[in-house]
VEXDRENLO-663229 format. One record per atom (N, C-alpha, C): residue number from 1; atom name; x, y negated, z. Coordinates in steps of 0.1 Angstrom, whole numbers, plus 2048, in hexadecimal, padded with zeros to 3 digits. Example, Ala and Ser with C-alpha at 12.3 -4.5 7.8 and 13.67 -1.06 7.14 Angstrom:
[palo 1,N,[884,839,84E]]
[palo 1,CA,[87B,82D,84E]]
[palo 1,C,[884,821,84E]]
[palo 2,N,[880,816,847]]
[palo 2,CA,[889,80B,847]]
[palo 2,C,[881,800,84F]]
***
This chain:
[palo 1,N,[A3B,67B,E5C]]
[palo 1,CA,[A46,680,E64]]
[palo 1,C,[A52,683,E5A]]
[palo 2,N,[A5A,67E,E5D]]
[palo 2,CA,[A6B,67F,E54]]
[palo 2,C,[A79,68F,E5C]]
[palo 3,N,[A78,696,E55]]
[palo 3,CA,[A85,69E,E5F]]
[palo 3,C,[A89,6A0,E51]]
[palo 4,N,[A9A,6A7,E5B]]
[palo 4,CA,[AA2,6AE,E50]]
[palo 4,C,[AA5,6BB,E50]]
[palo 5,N,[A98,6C4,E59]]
[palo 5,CA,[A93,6CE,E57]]
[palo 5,C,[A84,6D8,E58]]
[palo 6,N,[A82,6E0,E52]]
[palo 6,CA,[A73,6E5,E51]]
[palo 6,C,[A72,6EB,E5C]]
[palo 7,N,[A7C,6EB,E67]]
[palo 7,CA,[A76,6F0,E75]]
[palo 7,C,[A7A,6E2,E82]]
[palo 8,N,[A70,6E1,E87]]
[palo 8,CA,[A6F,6D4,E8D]]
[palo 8,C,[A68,6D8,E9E]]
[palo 9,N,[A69,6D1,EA7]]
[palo 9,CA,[A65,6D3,EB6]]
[palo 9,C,[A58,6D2,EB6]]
[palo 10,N,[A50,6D6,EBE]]
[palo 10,CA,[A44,6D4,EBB]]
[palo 10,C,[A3F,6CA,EC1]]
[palo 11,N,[A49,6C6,ECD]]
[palo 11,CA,[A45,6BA,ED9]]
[palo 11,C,[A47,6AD,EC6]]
[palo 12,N,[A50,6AF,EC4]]
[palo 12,CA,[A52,6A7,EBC]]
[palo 12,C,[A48,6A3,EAF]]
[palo 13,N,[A45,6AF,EAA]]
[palo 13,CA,[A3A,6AE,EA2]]
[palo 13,C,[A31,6A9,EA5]]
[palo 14,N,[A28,6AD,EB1]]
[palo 14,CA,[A1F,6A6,EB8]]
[palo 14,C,[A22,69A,EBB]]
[palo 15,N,[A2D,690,EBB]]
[palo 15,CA,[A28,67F,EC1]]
[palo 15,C,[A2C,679,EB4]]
[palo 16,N,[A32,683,EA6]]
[palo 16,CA,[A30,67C,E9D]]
[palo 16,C,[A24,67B,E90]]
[palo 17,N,[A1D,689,E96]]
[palo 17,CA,[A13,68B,E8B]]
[palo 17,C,[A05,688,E94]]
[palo 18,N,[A04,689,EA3]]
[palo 18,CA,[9F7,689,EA5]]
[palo 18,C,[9F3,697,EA8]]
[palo 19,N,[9F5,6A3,EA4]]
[palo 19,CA,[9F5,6AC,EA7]]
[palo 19,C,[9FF,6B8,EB1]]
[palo 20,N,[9F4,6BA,EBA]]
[palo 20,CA,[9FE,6C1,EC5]]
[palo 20,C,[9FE,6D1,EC3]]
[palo 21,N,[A0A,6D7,EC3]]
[palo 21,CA,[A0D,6E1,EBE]]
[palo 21,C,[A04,6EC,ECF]]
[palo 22,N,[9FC,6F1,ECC]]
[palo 22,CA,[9F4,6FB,ED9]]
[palo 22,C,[9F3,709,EDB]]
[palo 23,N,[9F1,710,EE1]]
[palo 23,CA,[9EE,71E,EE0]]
[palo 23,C,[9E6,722,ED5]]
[palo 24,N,[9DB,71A,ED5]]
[palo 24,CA,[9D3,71E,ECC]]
[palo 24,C,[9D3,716,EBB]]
[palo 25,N,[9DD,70E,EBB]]
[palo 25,CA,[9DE,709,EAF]]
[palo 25,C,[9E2,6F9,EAB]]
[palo 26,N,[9E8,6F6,EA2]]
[palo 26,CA,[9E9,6E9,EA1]]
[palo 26,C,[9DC,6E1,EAC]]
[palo 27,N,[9DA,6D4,EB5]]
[palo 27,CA,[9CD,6CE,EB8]]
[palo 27,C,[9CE,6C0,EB4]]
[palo 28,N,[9C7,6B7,EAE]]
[palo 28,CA,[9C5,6AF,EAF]]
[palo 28,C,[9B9,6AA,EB5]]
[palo 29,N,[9B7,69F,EC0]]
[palo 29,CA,[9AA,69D,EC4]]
[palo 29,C,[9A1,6AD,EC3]]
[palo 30,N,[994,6AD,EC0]]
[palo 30,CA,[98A,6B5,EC2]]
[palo 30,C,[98F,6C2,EB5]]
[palo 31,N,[999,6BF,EAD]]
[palo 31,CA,[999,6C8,EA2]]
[palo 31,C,[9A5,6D3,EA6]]
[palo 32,N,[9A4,6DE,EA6]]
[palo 32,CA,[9AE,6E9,EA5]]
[palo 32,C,[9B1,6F0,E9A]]
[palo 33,N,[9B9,6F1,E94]]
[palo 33,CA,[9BE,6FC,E89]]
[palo 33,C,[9C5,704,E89]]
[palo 34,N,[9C1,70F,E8D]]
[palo 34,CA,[9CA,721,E92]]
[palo 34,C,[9D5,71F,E88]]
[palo 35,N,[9E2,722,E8E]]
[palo 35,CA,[9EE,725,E86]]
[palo 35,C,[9F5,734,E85]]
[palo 36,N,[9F5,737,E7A]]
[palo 36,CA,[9FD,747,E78]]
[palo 36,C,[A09,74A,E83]]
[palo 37,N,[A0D,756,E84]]
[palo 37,CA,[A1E,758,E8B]]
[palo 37,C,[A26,74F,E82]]
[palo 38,N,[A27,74E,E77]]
[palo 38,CA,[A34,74D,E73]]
[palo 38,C,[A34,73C,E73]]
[palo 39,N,[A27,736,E7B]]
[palo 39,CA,[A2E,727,E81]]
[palo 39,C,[A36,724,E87]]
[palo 40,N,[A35,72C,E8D]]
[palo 40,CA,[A3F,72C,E9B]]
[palo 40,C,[A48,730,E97]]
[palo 41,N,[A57,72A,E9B]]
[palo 41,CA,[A67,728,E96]]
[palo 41,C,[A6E,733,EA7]]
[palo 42,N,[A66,730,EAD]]
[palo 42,CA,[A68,734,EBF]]
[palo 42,C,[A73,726,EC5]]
[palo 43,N,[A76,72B,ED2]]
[palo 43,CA,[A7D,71B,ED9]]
[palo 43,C,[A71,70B,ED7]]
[palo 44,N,[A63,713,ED7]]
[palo 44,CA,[A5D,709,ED7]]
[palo 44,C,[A60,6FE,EC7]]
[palo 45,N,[A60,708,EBF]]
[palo 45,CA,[A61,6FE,EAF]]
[palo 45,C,[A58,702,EA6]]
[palo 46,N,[A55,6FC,E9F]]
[palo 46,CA,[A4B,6FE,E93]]
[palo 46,C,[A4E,6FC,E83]]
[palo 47,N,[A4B,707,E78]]
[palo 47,CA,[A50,701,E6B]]
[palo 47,C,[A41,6FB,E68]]
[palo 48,N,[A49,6F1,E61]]
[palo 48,CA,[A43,6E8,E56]]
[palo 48,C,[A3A,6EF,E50]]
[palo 49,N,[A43,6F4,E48]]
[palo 49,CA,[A3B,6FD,E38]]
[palo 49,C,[A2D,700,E42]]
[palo 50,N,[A2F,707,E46]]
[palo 50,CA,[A24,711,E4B]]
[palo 50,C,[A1C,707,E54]]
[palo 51,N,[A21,700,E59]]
[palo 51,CA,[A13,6F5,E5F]]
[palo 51,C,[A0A,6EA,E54]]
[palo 52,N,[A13,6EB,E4E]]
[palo 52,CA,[A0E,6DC,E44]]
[palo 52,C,[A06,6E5,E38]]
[palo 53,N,[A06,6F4,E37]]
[palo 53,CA,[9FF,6FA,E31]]
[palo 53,C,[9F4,6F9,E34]]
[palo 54,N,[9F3,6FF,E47]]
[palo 54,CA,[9E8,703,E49]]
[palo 54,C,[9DD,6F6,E4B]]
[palo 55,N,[9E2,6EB,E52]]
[palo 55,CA,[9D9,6DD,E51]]
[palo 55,C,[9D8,6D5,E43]]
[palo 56,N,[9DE,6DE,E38]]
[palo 56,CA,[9DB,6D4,E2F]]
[palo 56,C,[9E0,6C5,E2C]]
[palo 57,N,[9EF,6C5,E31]]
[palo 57,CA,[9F5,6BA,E30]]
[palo 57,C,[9FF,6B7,E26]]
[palo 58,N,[A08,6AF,E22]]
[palo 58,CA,[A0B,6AE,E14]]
[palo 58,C,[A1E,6AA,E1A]]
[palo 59,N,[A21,6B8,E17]]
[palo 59,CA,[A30,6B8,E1B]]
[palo 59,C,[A3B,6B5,E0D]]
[palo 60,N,[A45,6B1,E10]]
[palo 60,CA,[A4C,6AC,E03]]
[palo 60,C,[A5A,6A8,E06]]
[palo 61,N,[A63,6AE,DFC]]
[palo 61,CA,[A71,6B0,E00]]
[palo 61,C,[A7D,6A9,DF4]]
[palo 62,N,[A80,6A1,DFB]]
[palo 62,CA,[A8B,695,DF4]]
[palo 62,C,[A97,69E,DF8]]
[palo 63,N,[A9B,6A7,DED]]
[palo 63,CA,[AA9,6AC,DEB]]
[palo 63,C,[AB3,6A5,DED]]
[palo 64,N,[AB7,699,DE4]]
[palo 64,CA,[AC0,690,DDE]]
[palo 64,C,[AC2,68F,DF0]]
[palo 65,N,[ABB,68C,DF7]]
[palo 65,CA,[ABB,682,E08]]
[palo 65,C,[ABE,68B,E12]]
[palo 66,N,[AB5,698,E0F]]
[palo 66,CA,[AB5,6A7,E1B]]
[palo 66,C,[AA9,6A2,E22]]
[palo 67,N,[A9D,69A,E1E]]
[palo 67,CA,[A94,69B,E29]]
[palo 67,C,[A88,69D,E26]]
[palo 68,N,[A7F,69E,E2F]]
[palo 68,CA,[A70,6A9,E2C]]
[palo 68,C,[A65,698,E34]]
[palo 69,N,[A5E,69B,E2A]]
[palo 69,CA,[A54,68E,E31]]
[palo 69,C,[A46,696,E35]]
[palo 70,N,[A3F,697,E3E]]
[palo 70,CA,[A34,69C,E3D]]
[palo 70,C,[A2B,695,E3E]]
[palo 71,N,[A21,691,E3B]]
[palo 71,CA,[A12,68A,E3D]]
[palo 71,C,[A03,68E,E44]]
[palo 72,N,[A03,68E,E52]]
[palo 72,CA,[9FB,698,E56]]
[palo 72,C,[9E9,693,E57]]
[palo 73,N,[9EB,684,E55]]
[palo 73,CA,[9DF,67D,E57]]
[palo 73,C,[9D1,680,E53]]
[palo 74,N,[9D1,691,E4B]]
[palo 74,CA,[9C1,693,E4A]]
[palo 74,C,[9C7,6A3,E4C]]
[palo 75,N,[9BA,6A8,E46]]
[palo 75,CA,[9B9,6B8,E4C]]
[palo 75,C,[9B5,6BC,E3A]]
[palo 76,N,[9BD,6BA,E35]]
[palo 76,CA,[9BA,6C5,E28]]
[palo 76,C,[9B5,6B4,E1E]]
[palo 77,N,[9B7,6AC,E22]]
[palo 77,CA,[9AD,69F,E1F]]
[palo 77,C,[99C,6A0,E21]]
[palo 78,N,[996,6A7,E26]]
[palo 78,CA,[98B,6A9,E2B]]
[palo 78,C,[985,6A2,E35]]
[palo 79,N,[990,6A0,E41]]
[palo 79,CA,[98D,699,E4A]]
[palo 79,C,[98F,68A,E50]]
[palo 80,N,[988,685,E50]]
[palo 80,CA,[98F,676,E54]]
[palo 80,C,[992,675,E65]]
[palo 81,N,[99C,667,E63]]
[palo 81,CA,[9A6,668,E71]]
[palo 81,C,[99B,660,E77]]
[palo 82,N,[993,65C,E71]]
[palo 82,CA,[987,655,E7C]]
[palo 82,C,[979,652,E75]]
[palo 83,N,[971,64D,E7E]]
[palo 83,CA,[964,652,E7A]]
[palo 83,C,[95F,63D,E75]]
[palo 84,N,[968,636,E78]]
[palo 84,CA,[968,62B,E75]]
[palo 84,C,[96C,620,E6A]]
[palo 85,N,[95F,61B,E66]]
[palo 85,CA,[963,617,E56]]
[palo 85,C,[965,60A,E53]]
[palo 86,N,[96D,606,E49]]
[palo 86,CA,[975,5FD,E47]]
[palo 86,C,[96E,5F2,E46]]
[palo 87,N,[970,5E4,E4A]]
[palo 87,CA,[964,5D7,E48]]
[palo 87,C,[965,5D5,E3E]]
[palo 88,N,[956,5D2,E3B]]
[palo 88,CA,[94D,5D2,E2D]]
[palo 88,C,[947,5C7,E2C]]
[palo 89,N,[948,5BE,E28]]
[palo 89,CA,[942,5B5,E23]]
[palo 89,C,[939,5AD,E15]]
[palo 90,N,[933,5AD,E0D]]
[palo 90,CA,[927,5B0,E0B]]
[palo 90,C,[91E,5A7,E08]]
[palo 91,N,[919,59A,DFA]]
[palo 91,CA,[90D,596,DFD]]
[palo 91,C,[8FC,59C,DFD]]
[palo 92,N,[8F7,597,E09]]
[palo 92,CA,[8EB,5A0,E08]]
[palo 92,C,[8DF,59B,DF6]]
[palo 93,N,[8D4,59B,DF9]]
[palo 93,CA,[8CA,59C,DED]]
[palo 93,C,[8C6,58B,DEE]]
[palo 94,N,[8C9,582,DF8]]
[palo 94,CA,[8CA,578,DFD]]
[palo 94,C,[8D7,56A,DFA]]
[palo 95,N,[8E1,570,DFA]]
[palo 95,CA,[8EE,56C,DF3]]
[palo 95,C,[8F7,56C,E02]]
[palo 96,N,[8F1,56F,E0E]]
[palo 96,CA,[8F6,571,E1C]]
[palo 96,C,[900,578,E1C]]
[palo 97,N,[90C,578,E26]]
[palo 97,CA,[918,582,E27]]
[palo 97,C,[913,587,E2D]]
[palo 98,N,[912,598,E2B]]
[palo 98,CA,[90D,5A2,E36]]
[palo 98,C,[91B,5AB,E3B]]
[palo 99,N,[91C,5AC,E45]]
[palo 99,CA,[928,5B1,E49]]
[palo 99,C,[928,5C0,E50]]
[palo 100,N,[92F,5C7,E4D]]
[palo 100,CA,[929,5D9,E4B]]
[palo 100,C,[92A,5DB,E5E]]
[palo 101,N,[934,5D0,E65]]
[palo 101,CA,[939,5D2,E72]]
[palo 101,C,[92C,5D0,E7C]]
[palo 102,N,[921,5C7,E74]]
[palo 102,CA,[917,5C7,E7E]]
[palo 102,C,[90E,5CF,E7E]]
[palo 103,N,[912,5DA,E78]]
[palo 103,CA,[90A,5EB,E7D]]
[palo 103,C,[911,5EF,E8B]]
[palo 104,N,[91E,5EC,E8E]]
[palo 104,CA,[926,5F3,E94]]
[palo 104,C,[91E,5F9,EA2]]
[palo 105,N,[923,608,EA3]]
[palo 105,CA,[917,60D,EAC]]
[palo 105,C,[90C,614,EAA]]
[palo 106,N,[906,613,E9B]]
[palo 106,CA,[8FB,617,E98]]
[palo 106,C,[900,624,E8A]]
[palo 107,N,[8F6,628,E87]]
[palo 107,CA,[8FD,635,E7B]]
[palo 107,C,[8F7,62D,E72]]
[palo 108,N,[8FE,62F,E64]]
[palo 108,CA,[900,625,E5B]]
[palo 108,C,[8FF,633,E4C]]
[palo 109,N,[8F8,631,E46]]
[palo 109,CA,[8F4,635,E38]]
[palo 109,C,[8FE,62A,E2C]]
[palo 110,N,[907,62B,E24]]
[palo 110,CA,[90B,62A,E1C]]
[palo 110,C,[907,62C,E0E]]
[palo 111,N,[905,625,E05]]
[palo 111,CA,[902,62C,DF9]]
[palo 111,C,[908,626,DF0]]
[palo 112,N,[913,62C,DE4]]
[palo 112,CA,[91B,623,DDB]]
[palo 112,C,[911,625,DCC]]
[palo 113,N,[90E,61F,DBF]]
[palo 113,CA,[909,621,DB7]]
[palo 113,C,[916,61C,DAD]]
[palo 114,N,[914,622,DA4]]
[palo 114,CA,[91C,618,D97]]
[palo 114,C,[916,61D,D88]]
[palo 115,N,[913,611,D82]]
[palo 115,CA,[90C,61A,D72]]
[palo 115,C,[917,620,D6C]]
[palo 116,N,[920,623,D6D]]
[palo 116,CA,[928,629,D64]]
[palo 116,C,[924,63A,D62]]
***
């Protein structure tokens, strides 16, 4: 999200971060994050500072320009935006291409090694 202030709408915040500003707190999907008073700007607005604190998102301010970029896409980096992993491909013990997509559906154990 790009503004050229640390107090922003919240309708607005919400269709550009994914996160809807609620009674009970920032929501994205199933996750909630209680927000202090001093989120709230009132008139329905929200500061930055104080949101991007409390989710743990990575706010950043280009003086030279006047604008605030925020990055809201994890929760502290803790949480991922989905539970789905990237195609893997892979020769098996065989010299076969095994492809990570034909679990899809099923729970999947990962294990990385490296001698280092």
């Amino acid at each position: 999200m790009l503004t050229t202030s640390l107090e922003t709408d919240s309708a607005a915040f919400g269709a550009e971060t994914g996160w809807a500003v609620k009674e009970e707190g920032a929501c994205r999907g199933d996750v909630c994050v209680p927000l202090p008073p001093e989120a709230r700007a009132g008139d329905d607005r929200i500061r930055l500072d104080v949101v991007a604190a409390r989710l743990g998102a990575p706010l950043v301010h280009d003086e030279q320009r006047g604008v605030w970029s925020l990055d809201p896409s994890t929760l502290g980096g803790h949480a991922l935006a989905t539970a789905e992993a990237p195609e893997l491909e892979l020769p098996d013990v065989d010299g076969n291409v095994f492809k990570l997509s034909s679990l899809r559906g099923q729970k999947v154990l990962l294990v990385a090694w490296a001698s280092w």
